[in-house]
KEKE-3310 file (N, C-alpha, C; in steps of 0.2 Angstrom, whole numbers, plus 5000, padded with zeros to 4 digits):
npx = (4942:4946:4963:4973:4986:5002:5008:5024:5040:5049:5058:5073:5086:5102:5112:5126:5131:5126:5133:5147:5147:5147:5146:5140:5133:5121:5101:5092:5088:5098:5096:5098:5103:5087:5075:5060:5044:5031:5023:5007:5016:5026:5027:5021:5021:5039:5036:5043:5054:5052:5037:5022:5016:4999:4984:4973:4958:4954:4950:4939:4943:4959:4955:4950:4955:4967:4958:4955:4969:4971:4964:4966:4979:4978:4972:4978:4990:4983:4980:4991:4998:4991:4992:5005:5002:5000:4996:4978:4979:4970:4958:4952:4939:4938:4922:4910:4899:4906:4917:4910:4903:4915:4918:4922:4908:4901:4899:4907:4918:4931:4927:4918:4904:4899:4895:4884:4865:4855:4843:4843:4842:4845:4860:4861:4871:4871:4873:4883:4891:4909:4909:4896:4896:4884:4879:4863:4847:4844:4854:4861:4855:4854:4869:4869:4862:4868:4882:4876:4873:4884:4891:4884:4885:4897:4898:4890:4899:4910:4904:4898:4912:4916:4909:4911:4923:4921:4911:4923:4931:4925:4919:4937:4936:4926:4933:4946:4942:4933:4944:4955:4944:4944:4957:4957:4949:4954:4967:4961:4957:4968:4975:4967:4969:4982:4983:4976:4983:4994:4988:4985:4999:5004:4997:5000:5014:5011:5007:5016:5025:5020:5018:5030:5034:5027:5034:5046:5043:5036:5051:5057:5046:5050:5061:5060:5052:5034:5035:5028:5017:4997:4993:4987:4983:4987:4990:4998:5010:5015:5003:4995:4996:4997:5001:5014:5032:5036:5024:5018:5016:5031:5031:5026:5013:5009:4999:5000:4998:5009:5025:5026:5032:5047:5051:5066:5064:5071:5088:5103:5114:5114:5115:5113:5105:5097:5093:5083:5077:5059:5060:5061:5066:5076:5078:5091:5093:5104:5103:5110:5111:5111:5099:5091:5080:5071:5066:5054:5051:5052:5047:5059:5074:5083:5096:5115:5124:5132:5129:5125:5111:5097:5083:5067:5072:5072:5071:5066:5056:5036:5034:5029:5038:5043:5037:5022:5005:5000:5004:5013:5021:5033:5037:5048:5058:5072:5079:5096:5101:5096:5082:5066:5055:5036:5035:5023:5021:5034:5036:5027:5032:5042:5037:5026:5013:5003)
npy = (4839:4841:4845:4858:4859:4854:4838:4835:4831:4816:4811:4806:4796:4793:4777:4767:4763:4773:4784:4782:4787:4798:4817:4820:4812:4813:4820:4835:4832:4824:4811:4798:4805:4802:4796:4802:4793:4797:4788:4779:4775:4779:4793:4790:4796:4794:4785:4792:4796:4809:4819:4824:4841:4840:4848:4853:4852:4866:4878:4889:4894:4896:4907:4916:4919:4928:4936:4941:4945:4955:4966:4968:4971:4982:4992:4994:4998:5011:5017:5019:5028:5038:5043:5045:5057:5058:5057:5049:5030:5024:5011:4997:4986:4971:4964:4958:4950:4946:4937:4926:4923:4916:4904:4889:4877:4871:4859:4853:4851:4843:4831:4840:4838:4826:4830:4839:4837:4832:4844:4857:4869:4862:4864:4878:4887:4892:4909:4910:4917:4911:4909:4905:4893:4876:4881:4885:4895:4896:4891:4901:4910:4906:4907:4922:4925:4917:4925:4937:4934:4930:4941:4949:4942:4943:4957:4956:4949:4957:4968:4962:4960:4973:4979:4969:4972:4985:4983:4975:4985:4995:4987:4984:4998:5001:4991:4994:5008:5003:4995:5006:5013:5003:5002:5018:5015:5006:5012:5023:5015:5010:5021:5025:5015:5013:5027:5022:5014:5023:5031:5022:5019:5029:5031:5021:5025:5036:5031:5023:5034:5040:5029:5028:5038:5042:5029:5036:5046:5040:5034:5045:5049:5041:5048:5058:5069:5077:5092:5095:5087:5086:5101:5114:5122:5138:5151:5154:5155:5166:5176:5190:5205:5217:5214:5209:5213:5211:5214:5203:5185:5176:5164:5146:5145:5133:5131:5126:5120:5129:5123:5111:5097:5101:5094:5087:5087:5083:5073:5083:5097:5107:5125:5136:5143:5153:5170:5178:5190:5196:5186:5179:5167:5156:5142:5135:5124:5115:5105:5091:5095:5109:5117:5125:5126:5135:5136:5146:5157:5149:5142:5136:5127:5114:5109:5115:5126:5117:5104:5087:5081:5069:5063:5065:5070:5077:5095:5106:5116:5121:5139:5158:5167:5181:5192:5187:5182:5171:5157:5146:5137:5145:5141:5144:5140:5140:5135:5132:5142:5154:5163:5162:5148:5140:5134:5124:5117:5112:5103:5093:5090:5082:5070:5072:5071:5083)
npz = (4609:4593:4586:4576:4577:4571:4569:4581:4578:4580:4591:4588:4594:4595:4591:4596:4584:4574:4580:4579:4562:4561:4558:4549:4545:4550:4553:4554:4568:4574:4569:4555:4539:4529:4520:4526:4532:4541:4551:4559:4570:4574:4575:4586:4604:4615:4628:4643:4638:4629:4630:4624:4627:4630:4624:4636:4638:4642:4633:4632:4647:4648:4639:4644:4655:4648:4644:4657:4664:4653:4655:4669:4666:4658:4666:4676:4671:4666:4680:4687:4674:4676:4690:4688:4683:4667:4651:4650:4647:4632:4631:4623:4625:4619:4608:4622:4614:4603:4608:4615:4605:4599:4609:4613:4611:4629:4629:4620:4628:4635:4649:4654:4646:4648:4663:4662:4657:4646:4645:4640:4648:4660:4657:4662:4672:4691:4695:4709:4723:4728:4741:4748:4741:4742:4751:4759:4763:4773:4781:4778:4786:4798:4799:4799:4812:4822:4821:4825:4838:4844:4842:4852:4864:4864:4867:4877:4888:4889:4896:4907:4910:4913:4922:4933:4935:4940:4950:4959:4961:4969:4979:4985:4989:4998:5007:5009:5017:5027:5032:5035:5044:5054:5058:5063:5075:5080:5085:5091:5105:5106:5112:5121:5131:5132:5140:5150:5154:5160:5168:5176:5179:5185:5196:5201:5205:5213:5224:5227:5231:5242:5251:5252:5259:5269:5277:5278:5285:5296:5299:5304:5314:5323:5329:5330:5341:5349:5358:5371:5381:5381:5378:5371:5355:5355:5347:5331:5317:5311:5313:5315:5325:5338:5351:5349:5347:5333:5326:5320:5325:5329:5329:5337:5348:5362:5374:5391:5409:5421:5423:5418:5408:5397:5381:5372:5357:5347:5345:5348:5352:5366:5365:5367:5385:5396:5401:5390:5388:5382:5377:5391:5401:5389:5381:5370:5356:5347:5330:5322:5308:5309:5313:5322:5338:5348:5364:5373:5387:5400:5413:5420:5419:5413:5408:5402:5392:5380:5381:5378:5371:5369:5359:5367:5380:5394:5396:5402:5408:5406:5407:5413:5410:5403:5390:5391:5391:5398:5405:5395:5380:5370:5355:5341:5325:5317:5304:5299:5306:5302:5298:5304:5303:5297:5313:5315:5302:5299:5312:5306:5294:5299:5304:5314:5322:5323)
capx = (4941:4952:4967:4976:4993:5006:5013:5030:5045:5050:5063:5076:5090:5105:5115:5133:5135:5124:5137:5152:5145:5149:5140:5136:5124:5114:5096:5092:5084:5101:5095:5102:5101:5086:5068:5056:5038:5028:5018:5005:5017:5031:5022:5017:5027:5040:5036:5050:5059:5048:5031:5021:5010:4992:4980:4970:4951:4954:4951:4937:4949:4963:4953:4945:4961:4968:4955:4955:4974:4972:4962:4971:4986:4976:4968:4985:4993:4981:4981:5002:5001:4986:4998:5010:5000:5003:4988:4977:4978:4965:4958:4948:4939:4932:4917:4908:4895:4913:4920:4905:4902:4921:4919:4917:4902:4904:4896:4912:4925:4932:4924:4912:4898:4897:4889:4878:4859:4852:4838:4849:4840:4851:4867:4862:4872:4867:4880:4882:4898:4911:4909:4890:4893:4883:4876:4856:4847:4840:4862:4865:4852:4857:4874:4870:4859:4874:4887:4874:4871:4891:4893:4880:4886:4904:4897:4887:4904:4914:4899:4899:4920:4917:4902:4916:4928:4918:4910:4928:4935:4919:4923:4942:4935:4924:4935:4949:4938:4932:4951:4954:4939:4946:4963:4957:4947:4961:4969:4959:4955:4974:4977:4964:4971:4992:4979:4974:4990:4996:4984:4986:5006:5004:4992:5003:5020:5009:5006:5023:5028:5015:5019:5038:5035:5026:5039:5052:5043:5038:5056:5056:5044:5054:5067:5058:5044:5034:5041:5025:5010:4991:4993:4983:4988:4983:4994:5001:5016:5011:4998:4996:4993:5001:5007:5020:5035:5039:5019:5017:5019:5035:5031:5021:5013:5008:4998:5000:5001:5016:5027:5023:5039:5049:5059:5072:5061:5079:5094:5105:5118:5112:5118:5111:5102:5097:5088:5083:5070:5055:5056:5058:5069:5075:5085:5092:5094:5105:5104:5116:5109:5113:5094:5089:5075:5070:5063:5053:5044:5051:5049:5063:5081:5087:5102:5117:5127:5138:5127:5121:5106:5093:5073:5062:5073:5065:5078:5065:5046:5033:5032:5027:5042:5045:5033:5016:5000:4998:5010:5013:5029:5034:5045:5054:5062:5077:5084:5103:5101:5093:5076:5060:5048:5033:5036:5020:5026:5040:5035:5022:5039:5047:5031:5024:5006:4998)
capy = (4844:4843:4851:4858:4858:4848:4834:4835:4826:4810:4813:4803:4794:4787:4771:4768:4763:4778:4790:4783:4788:4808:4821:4822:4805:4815:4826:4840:4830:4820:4807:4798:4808:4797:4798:4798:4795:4796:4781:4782:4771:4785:4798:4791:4799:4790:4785:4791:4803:4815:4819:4831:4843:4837:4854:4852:4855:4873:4885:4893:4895:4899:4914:4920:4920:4931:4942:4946:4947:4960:4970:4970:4975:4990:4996:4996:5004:5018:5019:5021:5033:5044:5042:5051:5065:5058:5054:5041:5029:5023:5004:4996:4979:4965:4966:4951:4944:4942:4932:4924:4918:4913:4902:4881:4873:4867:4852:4849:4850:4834:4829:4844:4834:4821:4834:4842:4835:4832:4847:4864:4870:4861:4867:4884:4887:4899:4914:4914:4918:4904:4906:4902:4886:4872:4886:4887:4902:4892:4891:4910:4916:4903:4909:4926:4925:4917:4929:4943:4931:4929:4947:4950:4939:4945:4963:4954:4947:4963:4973:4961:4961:4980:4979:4966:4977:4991:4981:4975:4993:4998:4984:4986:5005:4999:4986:5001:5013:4999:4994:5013:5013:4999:5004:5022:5014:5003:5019:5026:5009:5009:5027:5025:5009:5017:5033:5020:5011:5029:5031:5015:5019:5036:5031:5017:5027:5041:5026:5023:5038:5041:5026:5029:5045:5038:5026:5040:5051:5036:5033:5051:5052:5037:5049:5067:5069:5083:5095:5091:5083:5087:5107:5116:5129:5145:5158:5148:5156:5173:5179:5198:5206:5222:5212:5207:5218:5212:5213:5195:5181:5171:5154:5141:5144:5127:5133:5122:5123:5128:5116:5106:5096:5100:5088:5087:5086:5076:5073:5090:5099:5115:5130:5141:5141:5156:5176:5183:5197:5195:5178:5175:5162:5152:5136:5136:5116:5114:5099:5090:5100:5116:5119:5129:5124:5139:5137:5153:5158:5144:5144:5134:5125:5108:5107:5121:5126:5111:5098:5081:5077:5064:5063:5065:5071:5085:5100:5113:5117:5129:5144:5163:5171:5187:5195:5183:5182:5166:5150:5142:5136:5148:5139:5145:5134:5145:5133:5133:5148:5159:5166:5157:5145:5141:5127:5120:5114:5108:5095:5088:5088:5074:5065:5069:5071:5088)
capz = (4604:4589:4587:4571:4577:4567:4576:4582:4573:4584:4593:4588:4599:4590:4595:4595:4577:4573:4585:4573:4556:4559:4560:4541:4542:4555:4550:4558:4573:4576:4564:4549:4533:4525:4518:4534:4532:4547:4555:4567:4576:4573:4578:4595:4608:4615:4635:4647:4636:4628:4631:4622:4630:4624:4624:4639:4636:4644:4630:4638:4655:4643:4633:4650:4660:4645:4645:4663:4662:4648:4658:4675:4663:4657:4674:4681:4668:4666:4685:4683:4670:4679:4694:4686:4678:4662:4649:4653:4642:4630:4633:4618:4624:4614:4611:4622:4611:4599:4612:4617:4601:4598:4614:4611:4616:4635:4631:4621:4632:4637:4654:4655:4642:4656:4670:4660:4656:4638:4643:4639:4655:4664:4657:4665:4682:4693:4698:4714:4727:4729:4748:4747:4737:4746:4758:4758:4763:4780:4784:4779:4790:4803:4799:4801:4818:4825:4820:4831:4844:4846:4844:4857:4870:4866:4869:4885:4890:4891:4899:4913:4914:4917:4928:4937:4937:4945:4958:4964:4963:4972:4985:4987:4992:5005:5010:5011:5021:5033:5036:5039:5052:5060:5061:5067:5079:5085:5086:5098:5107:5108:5116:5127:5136:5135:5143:5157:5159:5161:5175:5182:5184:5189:5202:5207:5207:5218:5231:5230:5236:5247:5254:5253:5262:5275:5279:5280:5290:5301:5304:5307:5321:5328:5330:5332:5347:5352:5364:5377:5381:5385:5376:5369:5353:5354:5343:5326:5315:5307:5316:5314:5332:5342:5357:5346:5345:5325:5320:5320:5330:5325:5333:5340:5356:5366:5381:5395:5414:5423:5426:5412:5406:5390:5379:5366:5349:5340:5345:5346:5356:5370:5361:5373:5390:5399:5402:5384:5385:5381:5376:5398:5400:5384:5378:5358:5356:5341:5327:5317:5301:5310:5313:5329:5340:5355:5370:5376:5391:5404:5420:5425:5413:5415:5402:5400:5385:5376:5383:5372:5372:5362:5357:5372:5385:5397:5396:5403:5411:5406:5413:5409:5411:5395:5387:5392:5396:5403:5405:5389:5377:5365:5349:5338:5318:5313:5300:5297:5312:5298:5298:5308:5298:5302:5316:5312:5296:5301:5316:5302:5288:5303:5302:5319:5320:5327)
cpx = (4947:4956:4971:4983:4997:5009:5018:5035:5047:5056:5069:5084:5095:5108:5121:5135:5134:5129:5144:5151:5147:5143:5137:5133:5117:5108:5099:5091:5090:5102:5100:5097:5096:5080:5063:5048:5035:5023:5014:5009:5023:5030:5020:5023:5031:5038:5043:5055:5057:5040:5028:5016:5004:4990:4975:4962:4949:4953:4947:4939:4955:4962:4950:4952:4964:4966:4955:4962:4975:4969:4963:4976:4984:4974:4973:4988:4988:4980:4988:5002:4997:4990:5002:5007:5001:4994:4984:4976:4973:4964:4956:4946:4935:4924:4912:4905:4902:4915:4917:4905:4910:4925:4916:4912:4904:4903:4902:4918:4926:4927:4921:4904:4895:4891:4885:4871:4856:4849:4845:4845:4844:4858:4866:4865:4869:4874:4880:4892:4901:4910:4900:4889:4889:4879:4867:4854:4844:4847:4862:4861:4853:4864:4874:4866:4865:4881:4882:4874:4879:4893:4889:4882:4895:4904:4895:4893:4909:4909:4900:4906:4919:4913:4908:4921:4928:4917:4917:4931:4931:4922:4930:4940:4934:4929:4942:4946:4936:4940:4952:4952:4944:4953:4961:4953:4952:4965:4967:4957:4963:4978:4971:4967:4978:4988:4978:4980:4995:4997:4985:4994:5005:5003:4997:5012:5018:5009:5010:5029:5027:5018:5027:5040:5034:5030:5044:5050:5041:5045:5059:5054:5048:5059:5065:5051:5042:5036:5034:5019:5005:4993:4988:4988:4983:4985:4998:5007:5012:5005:4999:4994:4998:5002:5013:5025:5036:5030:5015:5020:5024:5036:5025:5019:5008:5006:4995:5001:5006:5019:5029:5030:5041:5054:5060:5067:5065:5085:5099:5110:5115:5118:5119:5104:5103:5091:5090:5077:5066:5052:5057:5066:5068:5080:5086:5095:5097:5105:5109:5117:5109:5107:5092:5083:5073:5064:5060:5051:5045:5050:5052:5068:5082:5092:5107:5119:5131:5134:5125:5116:5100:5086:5070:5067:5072:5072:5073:5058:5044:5033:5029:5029:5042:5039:5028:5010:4997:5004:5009:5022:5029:5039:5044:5056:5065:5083:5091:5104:5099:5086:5071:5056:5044:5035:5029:5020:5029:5040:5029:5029:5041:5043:5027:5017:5003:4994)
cpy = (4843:4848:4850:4860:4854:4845:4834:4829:4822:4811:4806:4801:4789:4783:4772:4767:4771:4784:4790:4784:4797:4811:4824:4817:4808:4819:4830:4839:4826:4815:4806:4803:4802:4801:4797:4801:4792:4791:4785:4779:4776:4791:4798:4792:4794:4790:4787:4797:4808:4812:4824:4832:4844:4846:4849:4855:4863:4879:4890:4898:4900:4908:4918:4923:4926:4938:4945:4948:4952:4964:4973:4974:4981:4996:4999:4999:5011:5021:5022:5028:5040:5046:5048:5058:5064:5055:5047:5037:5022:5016:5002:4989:4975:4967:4959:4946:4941:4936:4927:4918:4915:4907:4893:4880:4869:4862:4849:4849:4846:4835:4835:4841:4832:4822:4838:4839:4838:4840:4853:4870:4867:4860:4874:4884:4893:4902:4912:4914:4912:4903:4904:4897:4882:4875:4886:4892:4901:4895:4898:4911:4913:4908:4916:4930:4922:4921:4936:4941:4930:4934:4951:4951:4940:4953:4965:4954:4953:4967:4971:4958:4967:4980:4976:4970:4982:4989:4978:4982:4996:4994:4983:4993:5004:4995:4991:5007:5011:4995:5002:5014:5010:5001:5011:5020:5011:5007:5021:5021:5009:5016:5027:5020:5013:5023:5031:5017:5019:5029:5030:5017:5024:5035:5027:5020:5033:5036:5023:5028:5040:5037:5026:5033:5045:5033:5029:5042:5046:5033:5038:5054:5047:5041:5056:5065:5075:5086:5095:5088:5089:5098:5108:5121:5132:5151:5153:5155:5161:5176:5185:5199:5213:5222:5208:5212:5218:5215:5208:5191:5177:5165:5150:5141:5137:5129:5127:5123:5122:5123:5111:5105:5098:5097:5089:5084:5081:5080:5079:5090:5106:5120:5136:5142:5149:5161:5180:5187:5196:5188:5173:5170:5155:5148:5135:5129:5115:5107:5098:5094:5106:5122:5121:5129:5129:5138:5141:5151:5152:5147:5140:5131:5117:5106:5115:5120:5121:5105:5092:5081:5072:5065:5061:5067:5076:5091:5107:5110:5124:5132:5150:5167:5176:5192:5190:5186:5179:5161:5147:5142:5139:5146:5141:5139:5141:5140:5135:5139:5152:5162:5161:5154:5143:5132:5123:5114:5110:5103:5091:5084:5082:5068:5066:5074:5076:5093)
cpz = (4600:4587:4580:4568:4577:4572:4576:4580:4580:4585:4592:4590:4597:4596:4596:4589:4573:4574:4579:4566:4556:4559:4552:4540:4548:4551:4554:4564:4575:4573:4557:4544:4527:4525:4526:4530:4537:4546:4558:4572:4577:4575:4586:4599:4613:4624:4638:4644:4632:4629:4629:4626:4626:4629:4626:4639:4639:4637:4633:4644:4652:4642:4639:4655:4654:4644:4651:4665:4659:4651:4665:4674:4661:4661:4676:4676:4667:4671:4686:4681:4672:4685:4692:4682:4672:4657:4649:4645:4641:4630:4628:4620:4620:4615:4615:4620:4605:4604:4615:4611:4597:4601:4610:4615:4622:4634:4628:4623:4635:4646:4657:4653:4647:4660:4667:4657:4648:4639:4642:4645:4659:4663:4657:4673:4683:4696:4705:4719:4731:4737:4751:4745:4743:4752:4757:4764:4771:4785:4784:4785:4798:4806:4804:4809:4823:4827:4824:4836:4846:4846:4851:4863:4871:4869:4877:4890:4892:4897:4907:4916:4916:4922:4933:4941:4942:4950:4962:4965:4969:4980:4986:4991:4997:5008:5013:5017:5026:5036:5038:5043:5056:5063:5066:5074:5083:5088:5095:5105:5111:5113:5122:5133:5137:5141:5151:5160:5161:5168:5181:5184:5188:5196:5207:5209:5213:5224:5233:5236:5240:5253:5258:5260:5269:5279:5283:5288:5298:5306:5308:5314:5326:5332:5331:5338:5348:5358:5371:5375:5384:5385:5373:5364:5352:5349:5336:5321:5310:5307:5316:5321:5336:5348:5355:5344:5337:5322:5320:5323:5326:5326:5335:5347:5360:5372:5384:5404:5416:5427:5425:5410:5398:5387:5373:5360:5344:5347:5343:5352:5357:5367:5366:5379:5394:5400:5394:5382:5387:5378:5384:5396:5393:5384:5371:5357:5348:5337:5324:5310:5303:5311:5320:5332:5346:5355:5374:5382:5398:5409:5425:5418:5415:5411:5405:5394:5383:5377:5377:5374:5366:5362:5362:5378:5388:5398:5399:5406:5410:5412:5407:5409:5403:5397:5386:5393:5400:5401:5399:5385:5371:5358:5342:5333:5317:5308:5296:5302:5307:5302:5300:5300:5302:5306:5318:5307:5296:5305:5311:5295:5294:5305:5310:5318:5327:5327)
residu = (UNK:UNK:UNK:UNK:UNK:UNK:UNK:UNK:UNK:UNK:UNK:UNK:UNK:UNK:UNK:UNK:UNK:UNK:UNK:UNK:UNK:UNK:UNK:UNK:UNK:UNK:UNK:UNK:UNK:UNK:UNK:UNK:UNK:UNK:UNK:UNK:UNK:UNK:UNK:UNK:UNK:UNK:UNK:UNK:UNK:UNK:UNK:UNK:UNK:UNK:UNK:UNK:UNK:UNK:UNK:UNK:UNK:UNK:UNK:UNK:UNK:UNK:UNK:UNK:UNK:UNK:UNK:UNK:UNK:UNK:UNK:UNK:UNK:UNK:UNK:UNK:UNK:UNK:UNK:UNK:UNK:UNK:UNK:UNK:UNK:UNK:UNK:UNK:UNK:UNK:UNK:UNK:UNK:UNK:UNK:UNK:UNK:UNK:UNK:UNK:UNK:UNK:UNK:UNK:UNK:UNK:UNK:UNK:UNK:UNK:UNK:UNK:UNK:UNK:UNK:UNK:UNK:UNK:UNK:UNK:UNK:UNK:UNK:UNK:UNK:UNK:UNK:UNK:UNK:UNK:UNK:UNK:UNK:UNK:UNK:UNK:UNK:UNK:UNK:UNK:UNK:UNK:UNK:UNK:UNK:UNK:UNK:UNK:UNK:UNK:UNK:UNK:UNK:UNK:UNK:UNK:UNK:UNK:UNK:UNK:UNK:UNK:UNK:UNK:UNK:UNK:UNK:UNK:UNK:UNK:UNK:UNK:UNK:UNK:UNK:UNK:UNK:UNK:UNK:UNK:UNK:UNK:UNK:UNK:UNK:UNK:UNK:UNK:UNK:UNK:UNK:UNK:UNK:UNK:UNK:UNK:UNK:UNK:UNK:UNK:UNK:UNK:UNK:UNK:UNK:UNK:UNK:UNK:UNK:UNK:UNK:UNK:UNK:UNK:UNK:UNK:UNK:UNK:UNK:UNK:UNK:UNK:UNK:UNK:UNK:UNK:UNK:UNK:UNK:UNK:UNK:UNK:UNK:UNK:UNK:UNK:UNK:UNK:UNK:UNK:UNK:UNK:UNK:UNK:UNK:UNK:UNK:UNK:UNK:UNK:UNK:UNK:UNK:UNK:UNK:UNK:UNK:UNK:UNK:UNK:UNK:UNK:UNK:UNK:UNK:UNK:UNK:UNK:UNK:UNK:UNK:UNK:UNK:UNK:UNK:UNK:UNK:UNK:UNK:UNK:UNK:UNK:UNK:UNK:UNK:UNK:UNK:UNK:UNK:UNK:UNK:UNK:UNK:UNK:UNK:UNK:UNK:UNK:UNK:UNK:UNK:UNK:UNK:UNK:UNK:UNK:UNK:UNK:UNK:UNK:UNK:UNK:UNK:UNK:UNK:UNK:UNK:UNK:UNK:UNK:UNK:UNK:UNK:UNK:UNK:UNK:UNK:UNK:UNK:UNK:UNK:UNK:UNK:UNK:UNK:UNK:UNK:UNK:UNK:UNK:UNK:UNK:UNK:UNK:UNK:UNK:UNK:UNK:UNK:UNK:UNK:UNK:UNK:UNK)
# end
């Protein structure tokens, strides 16, 4: 497209003879003061150190850029001034068929002619949106079946991260509940057995004693004897009866016939041997623990008072001397010389068997 803008004065680049001449042989362009008529070859710019800027077949571009320019700058000011509460102000745009027909023909704008076809049919484009260039409508719907099927399966994908979620929350529960079981099972699995091993000691500390005890009194009877043989008992320790002056009998009666030998039950010293009462001829056989053995009812002594004697020696013979009714051995446990126990009791406490 031609242009009607005068062409620019050559720029002229003096020498060094030029430089000493002064500044009154210069033009206005740095040149000498002389007649200049322009060339085409004066005219043409020089390569390398000026270049003019050629007007680029843009005026269309130019006049559009312009226009929308001018209307952004009025939008936005009259948004501004409404903003502020202030009057809006008034816009007035071209009218488009003026600009329309004030536009050049695109066929001539430098390298547009080229891409457009003789028919004026085919210098119609079609509007359509820069991100659709090249796009057919097969693509879009492609496009837009993939952009559901991607939202879809990202809606699928989260659904079965939650569903994930749940079912592990779900199984840690159980897996927590059946660890609880077992522990409380363990539990009780574990107090049962401490329960047996409990048992089991008890049972075997009972067998210890038992058997302890046994032992003892074993060594016991080695060392205590009954006081005769081939008796019979007749009357045992707290019988109630009113041939007894107390009420109740205080002793162990052993009936035997007269005669019958009696021996030292332990190891002791004769306290006393003689006539007392109603208990007939008696002997009081004292131990080292100061426990008191009588003798009722004899009918004869073989010991006196201070004597020693040891387990089994014959210190007496039944008789039915006292307060009797027939021949038998009347004895007597007064521990420490206190009060009677039963002497029953007491010959089974030194283990002997009767």
């Amino acid at each position: 497209m031609a242009s009607n803008r005068p062409a620019p004065e050559a720029l002229f680049v003096p020498n060094d003879e030029d430089r000493t001449a002064g500044p009154a042989a210069y033009g206005p362009a740095g040149g000498p003061r002389e007649e200049w008529n322009p060339t085409e070859e004066s005219i043409r710019p020089v390569r390398g150190r000026h270049r003019v800027a050629k007007q680029r077949g843009g005026g269309l571009a130019r006049s559009s850029t312009v226009l929308g320019v001018g209307v952004i700058a009025a939008v936005g000011a009259g948004g501004i001034a409404t903003a502020k509460e202030k009057p809006p102000v008034s816009i007035s745009l071209p009218d488009l068929s003026t600009v329309k027909a004030s536009l050049p023909d695109a066929g001539s704008l430098p390298g547009v002619g080229s891409l457009l076809g003789s028919d004026e049919s085919d210098t119609q484009v079609t509007a359509s949106p820069l991100t659709g260039a090249g796009v057919t409508v097969a693509d879009a719907e492609q496009g837009t079946t993939d952009a559901g099927e991607a939202l879809r399966a990202r809606i699928m994908q989260q659904a079965e991260h939650q569903q994930d979620q749940a079912d592990q929350s779900v199984a840690r529960a159980a897996e927590q509940a059946a660890a609880e079981q077992a522990a409380a099972e363990a539990a009780k699995v574990q107090e049962a057995a401490e329960k047996k091993l409990a048992e089991e000691e008890r049972k075997k500390a009972e067998e210890k004693r038992k058997k302890a005890e046994a032992e003892r009194l074993a060594k016991l009877a080695a060392s205590f004897s009954l006081p005769t043989t081939s008796y019979t008992l007749t009357s045992t320790y707290g019988q109630a009866g009113a041939m007894w002056s107390s009420g109740y009998h205080t002793g162990l009666d052993f009936a035997a016939p007269t005669g019958t030998p009696l021996k030292a039950i332990h190891s002791g010293t004769i306290k006393e041997a003689g006539w007392a009462g109603s208990y007939g001829y008696r002997t009081i056989l004292e131990l080292e623990d100061g426990t008191e053995l009588w003798y009722s009812h004899q009918s004869s002594m073989s010991v006196s008072v201070g004597q020693k004697v040891t387990t089994g020696d014959v210190i007496g013979r039944v008789g039915a001397t006292g307060n009797v009714t027939g021949p038998h051995l009347h004895l007597e446990i007064h521990p420490g010389g206190g009060d009677g126990v039963d002497p029953l009791s007491w010959l089974r406490s030194k283990g002997l068997n009767i």
